[in-house]
MIKE-899956 format. One record per residue: residue number from 1; chain; x, y, z of N, C-alpha, C, O in turn. Coordinates in Angstrom, 3 decimals. Example, Ala and Ser with C-alpha at 12.3 -4.5 7.8 and 13.67 -1.06 7.14 Angstrom:
BEGIN
[1,'A',[13.190,-5.690,7.800],[12.300,-4.500,7.800],[13.200,-3.300,7.800],[14.236,-3.319,8.465]]
[2,'A',[12.850,-2.250,7.080],[13.670,-1.060,7.140],[12.900,0.030,7.870],[13.409,1.138,8.039]]
***
This chain:
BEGIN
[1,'A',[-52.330,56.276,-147.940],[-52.299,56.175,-146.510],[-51.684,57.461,-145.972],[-50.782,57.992,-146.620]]
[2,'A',[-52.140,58.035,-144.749],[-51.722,59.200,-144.345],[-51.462,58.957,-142.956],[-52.399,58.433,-142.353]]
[3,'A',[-50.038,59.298,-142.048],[-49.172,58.969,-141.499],[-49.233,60.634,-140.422],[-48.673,61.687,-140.726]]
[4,'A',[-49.979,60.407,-139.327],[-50.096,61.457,-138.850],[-48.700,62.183,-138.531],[-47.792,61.379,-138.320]]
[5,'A',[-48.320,63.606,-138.449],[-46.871,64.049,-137.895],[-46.586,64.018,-136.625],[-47.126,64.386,-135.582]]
[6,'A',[-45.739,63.563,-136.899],[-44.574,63.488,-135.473],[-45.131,64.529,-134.028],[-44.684,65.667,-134.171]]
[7,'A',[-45.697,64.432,-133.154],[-45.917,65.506,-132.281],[-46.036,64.707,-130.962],[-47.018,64.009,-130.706]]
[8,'A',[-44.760,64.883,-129.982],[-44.869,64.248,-128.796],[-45.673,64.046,-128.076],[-45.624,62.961,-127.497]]
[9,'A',[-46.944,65.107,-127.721],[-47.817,65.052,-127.395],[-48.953,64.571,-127.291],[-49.594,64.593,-126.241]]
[10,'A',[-49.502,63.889,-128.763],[-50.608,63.303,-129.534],[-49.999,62.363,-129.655],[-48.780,62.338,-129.828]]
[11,'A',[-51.029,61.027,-129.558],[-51.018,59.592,-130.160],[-50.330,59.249,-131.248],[-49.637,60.222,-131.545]]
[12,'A',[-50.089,58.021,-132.301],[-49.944,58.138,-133.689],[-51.202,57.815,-134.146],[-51.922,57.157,-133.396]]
[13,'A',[-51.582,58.128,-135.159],[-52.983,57.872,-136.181],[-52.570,57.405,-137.697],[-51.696,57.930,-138.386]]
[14,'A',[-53.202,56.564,-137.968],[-53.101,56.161,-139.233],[-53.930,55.961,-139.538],[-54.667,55.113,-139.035]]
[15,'A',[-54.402,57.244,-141.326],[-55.707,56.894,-141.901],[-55.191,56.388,-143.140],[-53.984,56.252,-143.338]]
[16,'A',[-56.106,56.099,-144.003],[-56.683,55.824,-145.451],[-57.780,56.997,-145.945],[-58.497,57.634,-145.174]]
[17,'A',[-57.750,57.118,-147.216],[-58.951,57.780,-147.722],[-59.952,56.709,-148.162],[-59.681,55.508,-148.171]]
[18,'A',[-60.872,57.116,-148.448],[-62.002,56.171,-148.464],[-62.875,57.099,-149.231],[-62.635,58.294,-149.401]]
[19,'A',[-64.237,56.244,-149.825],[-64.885,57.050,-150.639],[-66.563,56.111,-150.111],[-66.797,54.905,-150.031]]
[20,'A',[-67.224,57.025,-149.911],[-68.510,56.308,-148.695],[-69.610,56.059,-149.978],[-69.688,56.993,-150.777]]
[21,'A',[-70.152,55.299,-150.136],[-71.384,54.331,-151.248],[-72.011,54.125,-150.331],[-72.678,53.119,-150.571]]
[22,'A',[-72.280,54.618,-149.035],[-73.666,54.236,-148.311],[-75.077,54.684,-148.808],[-75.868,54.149,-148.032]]
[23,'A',[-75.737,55.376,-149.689],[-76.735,56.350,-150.238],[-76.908,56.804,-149.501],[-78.055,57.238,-149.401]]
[24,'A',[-75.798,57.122,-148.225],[-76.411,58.108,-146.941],[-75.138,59.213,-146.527],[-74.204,59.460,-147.289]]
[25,'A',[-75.274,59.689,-145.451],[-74.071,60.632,-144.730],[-73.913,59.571,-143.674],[-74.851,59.102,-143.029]]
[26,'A',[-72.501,59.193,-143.539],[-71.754,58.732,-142.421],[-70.835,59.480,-141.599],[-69.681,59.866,-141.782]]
[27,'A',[-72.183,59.648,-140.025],[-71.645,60.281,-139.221],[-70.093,60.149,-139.185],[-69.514,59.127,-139.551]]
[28,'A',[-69.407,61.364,-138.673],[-68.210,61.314,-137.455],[-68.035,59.807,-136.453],[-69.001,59.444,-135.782]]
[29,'A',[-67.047,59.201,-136.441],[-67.157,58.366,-135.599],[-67.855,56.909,-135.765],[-67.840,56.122,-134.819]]
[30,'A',[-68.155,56.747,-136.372],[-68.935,55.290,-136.988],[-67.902,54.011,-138.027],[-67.156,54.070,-139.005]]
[31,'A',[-68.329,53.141,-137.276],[-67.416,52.225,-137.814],[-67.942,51.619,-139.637],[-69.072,51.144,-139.747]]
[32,'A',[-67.175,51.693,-140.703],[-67.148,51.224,-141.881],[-66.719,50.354,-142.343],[-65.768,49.892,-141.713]]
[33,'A',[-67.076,49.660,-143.557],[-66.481,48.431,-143.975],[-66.486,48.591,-145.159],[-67.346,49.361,-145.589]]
[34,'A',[-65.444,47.872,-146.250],[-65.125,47.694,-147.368],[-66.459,47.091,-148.458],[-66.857,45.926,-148.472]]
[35,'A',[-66.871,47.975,-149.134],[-67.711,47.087,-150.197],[-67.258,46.619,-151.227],[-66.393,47.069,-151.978]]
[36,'A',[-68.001,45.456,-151.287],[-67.448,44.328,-151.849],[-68.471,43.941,-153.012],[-68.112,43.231,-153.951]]
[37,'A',[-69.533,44.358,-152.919],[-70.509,44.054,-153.612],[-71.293,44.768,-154.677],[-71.926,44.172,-155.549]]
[38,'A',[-71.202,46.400,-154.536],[-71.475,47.478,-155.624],[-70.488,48.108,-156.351],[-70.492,48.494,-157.520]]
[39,'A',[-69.415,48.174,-155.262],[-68.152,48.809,-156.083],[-67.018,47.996,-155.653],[-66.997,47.633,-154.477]]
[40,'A',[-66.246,47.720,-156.295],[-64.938,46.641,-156.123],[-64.127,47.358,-156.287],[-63.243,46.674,-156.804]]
[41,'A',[-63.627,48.766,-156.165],[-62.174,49.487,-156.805],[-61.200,49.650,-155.403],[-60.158,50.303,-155.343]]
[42,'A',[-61.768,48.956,-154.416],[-60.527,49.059,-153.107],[-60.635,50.015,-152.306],[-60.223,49.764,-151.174]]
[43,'A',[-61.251,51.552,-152.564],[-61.494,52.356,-151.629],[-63.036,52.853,-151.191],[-63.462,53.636,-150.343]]
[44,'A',[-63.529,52.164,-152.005],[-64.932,52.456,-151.264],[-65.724,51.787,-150.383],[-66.006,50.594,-150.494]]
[45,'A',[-66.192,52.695,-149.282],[-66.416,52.011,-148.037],[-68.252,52.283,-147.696],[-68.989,53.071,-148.289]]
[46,'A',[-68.551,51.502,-146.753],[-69.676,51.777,-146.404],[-70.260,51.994,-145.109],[-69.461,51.382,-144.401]]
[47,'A',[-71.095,52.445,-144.370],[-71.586,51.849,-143.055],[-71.355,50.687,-142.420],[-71.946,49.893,-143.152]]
[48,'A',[-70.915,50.100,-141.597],[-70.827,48.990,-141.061],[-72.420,48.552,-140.715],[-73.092,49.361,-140.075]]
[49,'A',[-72.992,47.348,-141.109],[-73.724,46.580,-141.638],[-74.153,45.566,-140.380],[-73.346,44.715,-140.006]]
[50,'A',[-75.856,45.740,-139.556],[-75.912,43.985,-138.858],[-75.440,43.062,-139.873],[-75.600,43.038,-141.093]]
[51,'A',[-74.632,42.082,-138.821],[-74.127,41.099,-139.344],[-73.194,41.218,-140.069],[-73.162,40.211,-140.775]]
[52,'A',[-72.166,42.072,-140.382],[-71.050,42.668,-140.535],[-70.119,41.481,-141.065],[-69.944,40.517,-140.320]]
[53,'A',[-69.538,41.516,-142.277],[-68.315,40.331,-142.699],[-67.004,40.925,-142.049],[-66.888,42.143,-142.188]]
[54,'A',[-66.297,40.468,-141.567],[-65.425,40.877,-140.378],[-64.191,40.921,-141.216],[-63.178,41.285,-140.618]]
[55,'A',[-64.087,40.664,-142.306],[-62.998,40.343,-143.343],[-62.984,42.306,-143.468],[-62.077,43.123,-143.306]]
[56,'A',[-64.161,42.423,-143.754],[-64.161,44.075,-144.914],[-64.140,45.449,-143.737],[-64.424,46.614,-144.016]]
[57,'A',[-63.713,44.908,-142.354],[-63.609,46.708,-141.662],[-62.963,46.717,-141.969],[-62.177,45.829,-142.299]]
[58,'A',[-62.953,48.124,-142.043],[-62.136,49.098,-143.060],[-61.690,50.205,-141.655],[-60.466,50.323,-141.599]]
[59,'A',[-62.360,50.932,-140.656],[-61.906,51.551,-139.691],[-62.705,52.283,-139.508],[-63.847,52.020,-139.886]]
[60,'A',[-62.370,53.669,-138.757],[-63.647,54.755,-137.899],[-63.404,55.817,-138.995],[-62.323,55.931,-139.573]]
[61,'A',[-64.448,56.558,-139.230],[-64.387,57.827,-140.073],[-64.024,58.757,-138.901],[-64.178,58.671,-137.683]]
[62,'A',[-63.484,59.681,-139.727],[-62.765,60.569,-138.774],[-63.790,62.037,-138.727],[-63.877,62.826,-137.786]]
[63,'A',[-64.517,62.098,-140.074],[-65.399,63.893,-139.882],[-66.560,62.590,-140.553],[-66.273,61.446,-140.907]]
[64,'A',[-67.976,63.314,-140.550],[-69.025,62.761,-141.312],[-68.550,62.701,-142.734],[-67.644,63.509,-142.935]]
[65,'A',[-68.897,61.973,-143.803],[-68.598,61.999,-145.403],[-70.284,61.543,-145.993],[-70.988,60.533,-145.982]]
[66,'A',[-70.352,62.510,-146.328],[-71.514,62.763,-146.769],[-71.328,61.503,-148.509],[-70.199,61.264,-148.939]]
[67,'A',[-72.506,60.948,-149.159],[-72.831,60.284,-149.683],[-71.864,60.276,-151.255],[-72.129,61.246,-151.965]]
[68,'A',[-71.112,59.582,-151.667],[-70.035,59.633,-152.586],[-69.050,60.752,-152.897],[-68.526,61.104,-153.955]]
[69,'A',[-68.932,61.346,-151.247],[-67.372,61.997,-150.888],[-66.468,60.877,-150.333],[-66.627,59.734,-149.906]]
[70,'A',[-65.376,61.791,-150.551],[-63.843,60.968,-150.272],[-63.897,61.335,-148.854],[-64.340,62.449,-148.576]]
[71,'A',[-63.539,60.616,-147.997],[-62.933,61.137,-146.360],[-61.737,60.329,-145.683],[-61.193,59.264,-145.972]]
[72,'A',[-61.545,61.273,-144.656],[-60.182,59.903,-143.528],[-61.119,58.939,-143.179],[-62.340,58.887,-143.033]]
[73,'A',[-59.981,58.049,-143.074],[-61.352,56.980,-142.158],[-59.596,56.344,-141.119],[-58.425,56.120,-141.424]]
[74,'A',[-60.090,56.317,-140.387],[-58.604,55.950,-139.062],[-58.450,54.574,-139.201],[-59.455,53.881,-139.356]]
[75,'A',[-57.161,53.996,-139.163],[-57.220,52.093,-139.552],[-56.227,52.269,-138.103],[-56.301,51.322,-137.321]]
[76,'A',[-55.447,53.255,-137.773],[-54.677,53.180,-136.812],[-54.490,53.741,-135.219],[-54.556,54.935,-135.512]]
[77,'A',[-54.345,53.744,-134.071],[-53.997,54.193,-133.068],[-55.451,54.622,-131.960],[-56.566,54.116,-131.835]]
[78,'A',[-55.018,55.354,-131.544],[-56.092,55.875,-130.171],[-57.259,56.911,-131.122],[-57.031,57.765,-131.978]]
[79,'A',[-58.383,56.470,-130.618],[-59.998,57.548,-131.604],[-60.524,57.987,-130.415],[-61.103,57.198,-129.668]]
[80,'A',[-60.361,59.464,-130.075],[-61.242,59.592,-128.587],[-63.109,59.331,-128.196],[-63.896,59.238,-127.254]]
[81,'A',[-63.020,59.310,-129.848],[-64.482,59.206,-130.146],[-65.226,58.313,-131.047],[-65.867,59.039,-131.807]]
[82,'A',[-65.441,57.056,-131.318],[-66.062,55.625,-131.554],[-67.464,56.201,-131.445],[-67.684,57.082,-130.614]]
[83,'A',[-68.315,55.799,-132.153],[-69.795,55.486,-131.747],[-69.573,53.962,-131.318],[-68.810,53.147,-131.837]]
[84,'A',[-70.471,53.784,-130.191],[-70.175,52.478,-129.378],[-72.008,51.971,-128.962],[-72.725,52.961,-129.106]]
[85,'A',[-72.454,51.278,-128.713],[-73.661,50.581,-128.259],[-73.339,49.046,-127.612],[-73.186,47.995,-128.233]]
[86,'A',[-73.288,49.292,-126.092],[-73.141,48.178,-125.044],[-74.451,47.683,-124.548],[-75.443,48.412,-124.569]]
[87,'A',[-74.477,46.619,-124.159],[-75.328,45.788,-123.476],[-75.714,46.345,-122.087],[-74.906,46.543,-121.179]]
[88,'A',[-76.890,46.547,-122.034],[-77.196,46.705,-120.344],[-76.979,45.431,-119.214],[-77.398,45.661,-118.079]]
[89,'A',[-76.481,44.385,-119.417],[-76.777,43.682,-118.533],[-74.782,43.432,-118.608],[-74.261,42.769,-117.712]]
[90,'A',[-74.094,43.907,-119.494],[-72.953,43.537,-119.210],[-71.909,44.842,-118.867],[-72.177,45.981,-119.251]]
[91,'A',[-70.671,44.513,-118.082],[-69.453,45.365,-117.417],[-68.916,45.222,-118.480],[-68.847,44.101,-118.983]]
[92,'A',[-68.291,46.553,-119.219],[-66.993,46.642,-119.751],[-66.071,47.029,-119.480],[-66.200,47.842,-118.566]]
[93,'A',[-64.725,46.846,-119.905],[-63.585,46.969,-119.169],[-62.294,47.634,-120.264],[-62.208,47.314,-121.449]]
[94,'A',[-61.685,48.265,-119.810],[-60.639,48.688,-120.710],[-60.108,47.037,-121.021],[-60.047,46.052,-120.285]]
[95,'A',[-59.752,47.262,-122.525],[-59.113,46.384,-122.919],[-59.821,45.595,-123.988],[-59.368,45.164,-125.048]]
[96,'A',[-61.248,45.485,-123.389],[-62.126,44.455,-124.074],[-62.327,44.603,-125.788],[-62.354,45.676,-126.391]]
[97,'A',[-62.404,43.821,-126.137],[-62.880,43.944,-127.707],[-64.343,43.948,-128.504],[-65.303,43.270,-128.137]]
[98,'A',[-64.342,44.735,-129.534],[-65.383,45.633,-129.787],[-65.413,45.145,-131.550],[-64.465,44.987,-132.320]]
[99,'A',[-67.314,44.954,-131.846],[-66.966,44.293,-133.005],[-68.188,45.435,-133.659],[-69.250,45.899,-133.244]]
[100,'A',[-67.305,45.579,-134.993],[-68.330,46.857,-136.158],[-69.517,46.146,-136.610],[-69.491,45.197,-137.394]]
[101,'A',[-70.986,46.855,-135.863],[-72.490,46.041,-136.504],[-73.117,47.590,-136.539],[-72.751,48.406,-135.693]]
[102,'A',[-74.033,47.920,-137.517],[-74.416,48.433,-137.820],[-74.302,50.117,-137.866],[-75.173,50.975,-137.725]]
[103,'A',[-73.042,50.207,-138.091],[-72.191,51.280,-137.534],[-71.998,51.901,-136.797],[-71.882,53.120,-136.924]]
[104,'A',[-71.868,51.101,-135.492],[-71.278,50.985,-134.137],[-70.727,50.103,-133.924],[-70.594,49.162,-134.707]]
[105,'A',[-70.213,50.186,-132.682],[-69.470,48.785,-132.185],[-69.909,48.506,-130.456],[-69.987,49.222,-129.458]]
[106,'A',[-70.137,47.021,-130.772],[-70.338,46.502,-129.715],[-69.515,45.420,-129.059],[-68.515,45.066,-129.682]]
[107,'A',[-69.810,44.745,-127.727],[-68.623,43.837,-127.575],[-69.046,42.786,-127.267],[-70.210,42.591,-126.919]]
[108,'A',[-67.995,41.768,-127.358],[-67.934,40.807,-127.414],[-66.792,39.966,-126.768],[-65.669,40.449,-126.619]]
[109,'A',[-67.126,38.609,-126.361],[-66.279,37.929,-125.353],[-64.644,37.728,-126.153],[-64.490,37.557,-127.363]]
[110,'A',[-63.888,37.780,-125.447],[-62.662,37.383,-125.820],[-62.645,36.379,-126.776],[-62.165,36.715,-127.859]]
[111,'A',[-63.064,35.165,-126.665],[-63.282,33.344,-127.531],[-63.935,33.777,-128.473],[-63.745,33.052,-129.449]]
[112,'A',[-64.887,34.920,-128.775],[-65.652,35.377,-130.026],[-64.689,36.292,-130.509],[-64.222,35.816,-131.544]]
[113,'A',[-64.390,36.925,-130.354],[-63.224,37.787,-130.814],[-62.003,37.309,-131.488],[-61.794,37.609,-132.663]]
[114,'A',[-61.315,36.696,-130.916],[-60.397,35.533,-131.351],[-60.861,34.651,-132.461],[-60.147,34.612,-133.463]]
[115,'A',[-62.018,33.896,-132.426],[-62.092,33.183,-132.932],[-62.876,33.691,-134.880],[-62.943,33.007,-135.902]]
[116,'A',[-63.271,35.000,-134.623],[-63.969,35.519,-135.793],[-63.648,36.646,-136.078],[-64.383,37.524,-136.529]]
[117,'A',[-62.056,36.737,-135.736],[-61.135,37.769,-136.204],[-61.257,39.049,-135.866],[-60.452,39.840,-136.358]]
[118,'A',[-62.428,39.599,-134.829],[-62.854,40.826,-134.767],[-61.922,41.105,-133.599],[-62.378,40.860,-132.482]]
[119,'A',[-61.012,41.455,-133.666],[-59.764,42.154,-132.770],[-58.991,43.019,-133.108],[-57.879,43.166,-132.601]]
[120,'A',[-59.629,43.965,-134.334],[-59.334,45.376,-134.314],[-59.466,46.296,-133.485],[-58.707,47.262,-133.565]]
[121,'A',[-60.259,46.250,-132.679],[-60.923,47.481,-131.631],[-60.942,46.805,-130.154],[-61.378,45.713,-129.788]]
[122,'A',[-60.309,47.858,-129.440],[-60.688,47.769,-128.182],[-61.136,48.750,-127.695],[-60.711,49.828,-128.109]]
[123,'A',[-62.302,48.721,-126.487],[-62.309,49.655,-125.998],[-61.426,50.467,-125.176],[-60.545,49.837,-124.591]]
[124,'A',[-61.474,51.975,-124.968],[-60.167,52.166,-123.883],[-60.783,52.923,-122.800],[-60.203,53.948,-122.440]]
[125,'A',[-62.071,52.516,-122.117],[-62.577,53.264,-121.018],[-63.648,51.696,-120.022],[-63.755,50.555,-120.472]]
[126,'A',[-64.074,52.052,-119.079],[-64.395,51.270,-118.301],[-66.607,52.006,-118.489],[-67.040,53.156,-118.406]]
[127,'A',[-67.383,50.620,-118.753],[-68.800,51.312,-119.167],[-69.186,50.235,-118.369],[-69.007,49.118,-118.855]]
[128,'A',[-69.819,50.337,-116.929],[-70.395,49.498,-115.813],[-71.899,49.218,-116.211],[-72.447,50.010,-116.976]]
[129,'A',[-72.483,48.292,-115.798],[-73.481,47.664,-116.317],[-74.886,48.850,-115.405],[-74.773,49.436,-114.328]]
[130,'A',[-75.832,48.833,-116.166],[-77.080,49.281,-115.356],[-78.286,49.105,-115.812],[-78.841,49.606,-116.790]]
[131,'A',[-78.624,48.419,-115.099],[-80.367,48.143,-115.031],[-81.097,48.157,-115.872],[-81.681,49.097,-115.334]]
[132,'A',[-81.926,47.924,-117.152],[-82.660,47.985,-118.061],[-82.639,48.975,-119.238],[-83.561,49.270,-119.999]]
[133,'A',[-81.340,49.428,-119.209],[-81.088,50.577,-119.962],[-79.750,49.686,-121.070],[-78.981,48.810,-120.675]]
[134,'A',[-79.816,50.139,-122.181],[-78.541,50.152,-122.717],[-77.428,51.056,-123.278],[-77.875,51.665,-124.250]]
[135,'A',[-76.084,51.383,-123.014],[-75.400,52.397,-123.378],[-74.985,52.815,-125.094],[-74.277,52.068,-125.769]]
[136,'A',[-75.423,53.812,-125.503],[-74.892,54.261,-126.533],[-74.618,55.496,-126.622],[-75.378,56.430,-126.876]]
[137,'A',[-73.115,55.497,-126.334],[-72.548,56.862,-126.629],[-70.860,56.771,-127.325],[-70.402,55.685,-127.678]]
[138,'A',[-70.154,57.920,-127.433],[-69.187,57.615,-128.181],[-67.994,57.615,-126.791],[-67.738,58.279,-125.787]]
[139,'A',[-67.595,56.609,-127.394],[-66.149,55.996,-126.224],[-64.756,55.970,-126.865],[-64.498,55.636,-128.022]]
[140,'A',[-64.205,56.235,-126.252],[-62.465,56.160,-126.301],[-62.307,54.669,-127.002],[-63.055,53.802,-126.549]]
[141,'A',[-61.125,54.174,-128.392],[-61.104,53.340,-128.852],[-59.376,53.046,-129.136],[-58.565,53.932,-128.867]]
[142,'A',[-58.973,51.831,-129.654],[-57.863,51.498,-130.141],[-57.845,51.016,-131.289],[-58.699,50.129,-131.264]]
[143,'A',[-57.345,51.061,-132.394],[-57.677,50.908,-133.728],[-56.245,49.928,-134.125],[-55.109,50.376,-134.276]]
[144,'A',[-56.588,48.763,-134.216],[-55.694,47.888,-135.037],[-56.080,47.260,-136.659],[-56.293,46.054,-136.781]]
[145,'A',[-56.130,47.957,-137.561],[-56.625,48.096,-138.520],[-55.864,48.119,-140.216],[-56.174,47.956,-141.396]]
[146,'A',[-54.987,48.359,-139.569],[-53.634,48.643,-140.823],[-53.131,47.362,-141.644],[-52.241,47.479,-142.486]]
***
């Protein structure tokens, strides 16, 4: 675990190393989860997955990690940059909670959140609803993950 330094200025961050088994490159910013199923040794992680087991996030990668490299992956504090994918027909709001599917995160009602443990992530910016479109871009996040 790596324990960002002390600097009044900056947030705190808390990563893990991680080692990516996706057979792919995982962007910057994309939410990961623990595999459980090809490799069992505790640090290897993958893409976050539709339908995502909510047990195995693991947190946000911090640079891309290209296909069985080691990288940070953030379990802790403020990420200015999340890959995120919202609903067009719904308001988000600072605060709200954000669940890892297919390596992004999307949100979800408070009673779903609560109730299926996905209350690692919040968002920390305000994404207003519009018209037949849906938002995917990278958003300000909170990482409770540790």
């Amino acid at each position: 675990m790596q324990f960002s330094q002390l600097i009044s200025s900056d947030p705190e961050k808390v990563f893990i190393v991680a080692r990516n088994v996706s057979a792919a490159t995982v962007s910057a910013g994309k939410a990961v989860e623990f595999d459980a199923e090809t490799v069992t040794d505790g640090n290897a992680v993958t893409q976050a997955k539709s339908g995502s087991k909510s047990g195995l996030f693991a947190g946000i990668t911090k640079d891309a990690m290209v296909d069985s490299a080691y990288g940070l992956v953030q379990v802790y504090g403020y990420c200015g940059s999340a890959y995120c994918s919202f609903n067009s027909a719904n308001s988000i709001v600072i605060g709200d909670f954000l669940r890892p599917t297919a390596g992004n995160f999307e949100d979800m009602t408070l009673s779903a959140a609560t109730t299926s443990g996905h209350i690692w992530v919040s968002v920390m910016d305000t994404v207003g609803a519009a018209a037949a479109i849906s938002v995917v871009s990278y958003r300000p996040v909170f990482i409770r993950a540790l």
